[in-house]
N, C-alpha and C positions, 0 to 999 in steps of 0.2 A: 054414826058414821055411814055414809053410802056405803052400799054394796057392791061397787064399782069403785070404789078408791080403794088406791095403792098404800098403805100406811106403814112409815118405821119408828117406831119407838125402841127407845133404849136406855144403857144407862154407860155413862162416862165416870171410869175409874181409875186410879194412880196404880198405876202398876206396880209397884213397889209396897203400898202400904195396903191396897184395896179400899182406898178411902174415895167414897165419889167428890167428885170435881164441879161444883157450881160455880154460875156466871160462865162458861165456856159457850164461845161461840159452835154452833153447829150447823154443817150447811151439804144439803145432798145436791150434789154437781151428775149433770149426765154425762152421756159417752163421751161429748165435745168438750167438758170440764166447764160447762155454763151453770151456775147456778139457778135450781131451779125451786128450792126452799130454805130458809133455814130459822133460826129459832134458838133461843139461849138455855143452857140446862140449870135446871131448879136446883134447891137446897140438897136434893139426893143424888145430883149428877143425873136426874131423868130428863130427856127430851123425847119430843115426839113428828114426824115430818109426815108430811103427804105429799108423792109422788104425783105428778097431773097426767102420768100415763104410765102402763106396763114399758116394763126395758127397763137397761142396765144401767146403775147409780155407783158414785164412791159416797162418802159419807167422807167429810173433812169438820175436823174439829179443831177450833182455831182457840190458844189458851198465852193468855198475854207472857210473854218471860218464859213461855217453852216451844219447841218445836212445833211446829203443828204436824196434826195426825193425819193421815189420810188410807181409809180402809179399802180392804179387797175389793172385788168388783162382786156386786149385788144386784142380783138379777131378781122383778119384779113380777110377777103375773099381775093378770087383771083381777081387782079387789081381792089381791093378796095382804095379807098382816102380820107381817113378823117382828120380829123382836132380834137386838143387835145390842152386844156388849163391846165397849170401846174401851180397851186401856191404853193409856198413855203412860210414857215412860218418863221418868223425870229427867230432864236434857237443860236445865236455863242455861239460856244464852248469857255469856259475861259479855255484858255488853260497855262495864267500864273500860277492860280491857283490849278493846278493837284502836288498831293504831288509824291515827291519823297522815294522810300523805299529800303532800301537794298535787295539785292539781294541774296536769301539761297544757292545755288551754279549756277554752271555749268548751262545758260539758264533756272535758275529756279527763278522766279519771285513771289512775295506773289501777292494775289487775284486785291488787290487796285493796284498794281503799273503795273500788266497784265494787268487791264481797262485804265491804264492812258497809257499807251504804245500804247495799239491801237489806242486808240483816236488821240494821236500825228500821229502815223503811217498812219493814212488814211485820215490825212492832207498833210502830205508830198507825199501819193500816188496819191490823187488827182491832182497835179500839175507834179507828174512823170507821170503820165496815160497824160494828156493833151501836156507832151512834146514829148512823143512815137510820137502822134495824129499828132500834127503840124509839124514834119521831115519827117512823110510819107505822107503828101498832096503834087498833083504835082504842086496846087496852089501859094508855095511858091519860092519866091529865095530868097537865102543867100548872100548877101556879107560877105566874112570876113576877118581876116587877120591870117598868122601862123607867128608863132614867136620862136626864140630858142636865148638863153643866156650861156653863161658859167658864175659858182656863185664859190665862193671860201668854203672852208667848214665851214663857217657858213652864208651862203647863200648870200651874200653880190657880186652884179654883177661884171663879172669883163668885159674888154673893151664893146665893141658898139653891141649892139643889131642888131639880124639881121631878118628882114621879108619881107614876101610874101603876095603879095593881091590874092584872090583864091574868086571863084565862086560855086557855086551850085543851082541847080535847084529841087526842090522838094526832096532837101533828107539836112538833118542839115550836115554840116563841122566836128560836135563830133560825133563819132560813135566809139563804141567797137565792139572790134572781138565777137562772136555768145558765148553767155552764157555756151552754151556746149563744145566749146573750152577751155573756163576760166576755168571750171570743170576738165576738164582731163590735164589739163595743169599747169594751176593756170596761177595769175596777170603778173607774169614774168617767160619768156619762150626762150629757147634758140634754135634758127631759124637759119639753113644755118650757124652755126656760130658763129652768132649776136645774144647778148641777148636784145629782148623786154620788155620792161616794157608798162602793160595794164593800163588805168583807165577803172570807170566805168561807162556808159551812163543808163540815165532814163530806157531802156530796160531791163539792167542787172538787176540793184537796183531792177524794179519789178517781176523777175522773180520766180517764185516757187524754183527754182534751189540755188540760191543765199540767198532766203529766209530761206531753209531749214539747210543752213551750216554754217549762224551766228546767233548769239545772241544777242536781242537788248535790252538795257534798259535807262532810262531818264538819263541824265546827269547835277548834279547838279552842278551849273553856278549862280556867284554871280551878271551876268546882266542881270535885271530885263525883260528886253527887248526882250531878247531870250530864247526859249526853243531849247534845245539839245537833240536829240537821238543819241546815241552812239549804234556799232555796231564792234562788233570784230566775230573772227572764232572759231567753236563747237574747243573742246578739240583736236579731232580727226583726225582735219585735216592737212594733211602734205603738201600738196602742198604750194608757193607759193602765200598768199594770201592775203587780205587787212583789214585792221581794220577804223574805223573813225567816225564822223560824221554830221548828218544830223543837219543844222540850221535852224529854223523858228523865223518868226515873232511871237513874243505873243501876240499882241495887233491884226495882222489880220491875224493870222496863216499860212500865203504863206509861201514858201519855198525859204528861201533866199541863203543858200550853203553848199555845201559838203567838206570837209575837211578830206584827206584819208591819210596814210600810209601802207606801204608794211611790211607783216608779215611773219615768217619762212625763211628769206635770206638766213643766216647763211655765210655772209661772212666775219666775223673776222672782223670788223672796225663796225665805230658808224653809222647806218643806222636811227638812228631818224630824219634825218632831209629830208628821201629821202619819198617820197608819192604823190599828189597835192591837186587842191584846182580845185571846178567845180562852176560855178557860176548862177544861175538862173535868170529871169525876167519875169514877165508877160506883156505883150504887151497890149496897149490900148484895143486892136481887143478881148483882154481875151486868146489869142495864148500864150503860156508859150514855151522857150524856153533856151538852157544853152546859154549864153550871152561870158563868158570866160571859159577859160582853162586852165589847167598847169600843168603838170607833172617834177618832179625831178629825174634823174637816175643819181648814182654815177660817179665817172672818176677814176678810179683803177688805183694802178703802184706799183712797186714791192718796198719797202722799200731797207733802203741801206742794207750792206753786213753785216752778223754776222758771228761770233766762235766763239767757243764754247772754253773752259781755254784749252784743249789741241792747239790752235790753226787750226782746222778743220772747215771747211766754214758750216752755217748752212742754210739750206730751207730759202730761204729768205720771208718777209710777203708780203702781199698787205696792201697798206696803200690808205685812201682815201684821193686824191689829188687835189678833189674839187666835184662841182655836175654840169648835164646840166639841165638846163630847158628847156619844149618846149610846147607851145600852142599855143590857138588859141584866137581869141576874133570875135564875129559877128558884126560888124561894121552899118548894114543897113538889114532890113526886106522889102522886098515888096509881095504885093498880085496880081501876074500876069493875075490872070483870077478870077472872079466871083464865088465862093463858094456858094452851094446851100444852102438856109436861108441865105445866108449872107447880108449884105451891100454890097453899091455898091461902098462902096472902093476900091479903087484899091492901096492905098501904105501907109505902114504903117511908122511913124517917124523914122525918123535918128537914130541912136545907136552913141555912143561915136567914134571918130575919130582916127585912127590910132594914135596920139601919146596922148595917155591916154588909152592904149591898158593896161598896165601892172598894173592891179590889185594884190596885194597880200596879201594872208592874213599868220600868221607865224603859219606852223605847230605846233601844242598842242604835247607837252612832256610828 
């Protein structure tokens, strides 16, 4: 370690039993509450942060289905080293139990169902925040595989599925185009020609940008099992954009899947069934990552010929003639090198094998 770095290591414990606490996210925030490190704690509840300057820090430990913690105020000299014991109190959130209430318009939510929103909300951000985390470590590599289908129009496959085995090193296989792209563009965009269709990565989902131009509220759902945030777009917005949403465990509040749809097309045919489905997992390691993928884009073609009773040909329509799908799925996680606080693993279990790649869950009408 320099002799000019600021460094805190610690170890994160259950107040209650004394048992450390692995996979907890961990992140030292300065005076302004900006994050300015963080890092996940190992099999012993160890982690370790480096400060990028002397001055005062909180240490916030973020633990899916409890409270988060957020420590004293920690003052740093220059290439100081200390050491910081974190206990957490056991607090889970019952999060089957939060009521649901209607909604008085437009993003306007009553008091009780604004607390029950956020509470969901930063259960589901806490394992967005830790999958940012683990795609920008160069510690990781990805196996995984892509995939693309042609579905008929009601989604039902039609011949042989076709995929690729694909590799990555320190950056996740799901990735969206940069949040400010999607802004001025919106989810579907027409490129050289070629119209794209976006999903959205843990990135997007948390950005201010994203946040500020939907609307969320609970989604009441007759399995007990799950809690639903639902998520559509402000009134205002014209571009191309996505409505859907977020699933959780209710029993250990992780983020189990995203379920999206494309909003504002406007192209004459039935577009409910076109969106996709993004799939989560937390790793032993407490590494969160989207596990699968899938996106659906129409297949357009001109319907047959009309006239009109004078017999005169009229604008012919587009009719949709099926849909493609294409994703991806992460097959295998390994940990290449040594993570600071980490264990000294080095590879994390197998993921499901290419043919059990195709997860799907049926778009919500």
């Amino acid at each position: 370690e320099s002799v000019l770095a600021q460094v805190v290591r610690g170890t994160l414990l259950d107040e209650a039993t004394s048992r450390p606490i692995p996979g907890a996210f961990v992140i030292l925030q300065d005076s302004t509450g900006r994050s300015v490190a963080t890092t996940m704690t190992a099999g012993a509840g160890t982690w370790l942060l480096r400060a990028p300057a002397a001055g005062t820090y909180h240490i916030r430990a973020d633990r899916i289905g409890y409270a988060s913690l957020v420590s004293e105020p920690l003052t740093l000299a220059v290439g100081e080293s200390v050491s910081y014991l974190l206990s957490a109190g056991v607090a889970p959130i019952e999060m089957a139990e939060l009521a649901v209430e209607g909604a008085g318009g437009e993003c306007e939510v009553l008091e009780e169902e604004g607390l029950a929103v956020y509470r969901v909300w930063e259960e589901a951000r806490k394992a967005l925040a830790a999958i940012v985390w683990t795609g920008q470590q160069p510690y990781f590599r990805f196996d995984a595989v892509r995939f693309q289908q042609s579905l008929d129009t009601d989604g039902q496959p039609i011949g042989d599925l076709e995929y690729e085995e694909v590799r990555y090193f320190g950056r996740h296989p799901f990735r969206s185009i940069p949040i400010q792209d999607l802004v001025l563009g919106g989810f579907v965009q027409r490129i050289s020609g070629t119209v794209q269709y976006y999903g959205p990565d843990a990135a997007v989902l948390l950005s201010d940008e994203f946040l500020r131009r939907h609307c969320f509220r609970l989604l009441d759902t007759d399995d007990p099992a799950l809690v639903g945030l639902e998520f559509e777009p402000v009134v205002d917005v014209r571009v191309r954009d996505i409505a859907g949403t977020m699933w959780l465990d209710a029993a250990s509040a992780e983020l189990r899947w995203l379920e999206f749809r494309y909003e504002n097309l406007d192209l004459g045919v039935d577009t409910r069934g076109l969106g996709g489905t993004v799939d989560f997992v937390r790793l032993p390691s407490g590494a969160w990552i989207v596990q699968h993928w899938a996106i659906r884009v129409p297949v357009l073609q001109f319907g047959p010929e009309r006239r009109n009773s004078a017999g005169r040909p009229l604008p012919r329509r587009l009719i949709l003639a099926g849909m493609n799908e294409g994703g991806g799925q992460v097959t295998a996680v390994y940990l290449t090198s040594r993570l600071a606080g980490a264990s000294s693993t080095d590879t994390l279990p197998v993921r499901p094998p290419p043919d059990s790649l195709i997860v799907r869950y049926p778009l919500r009408q």
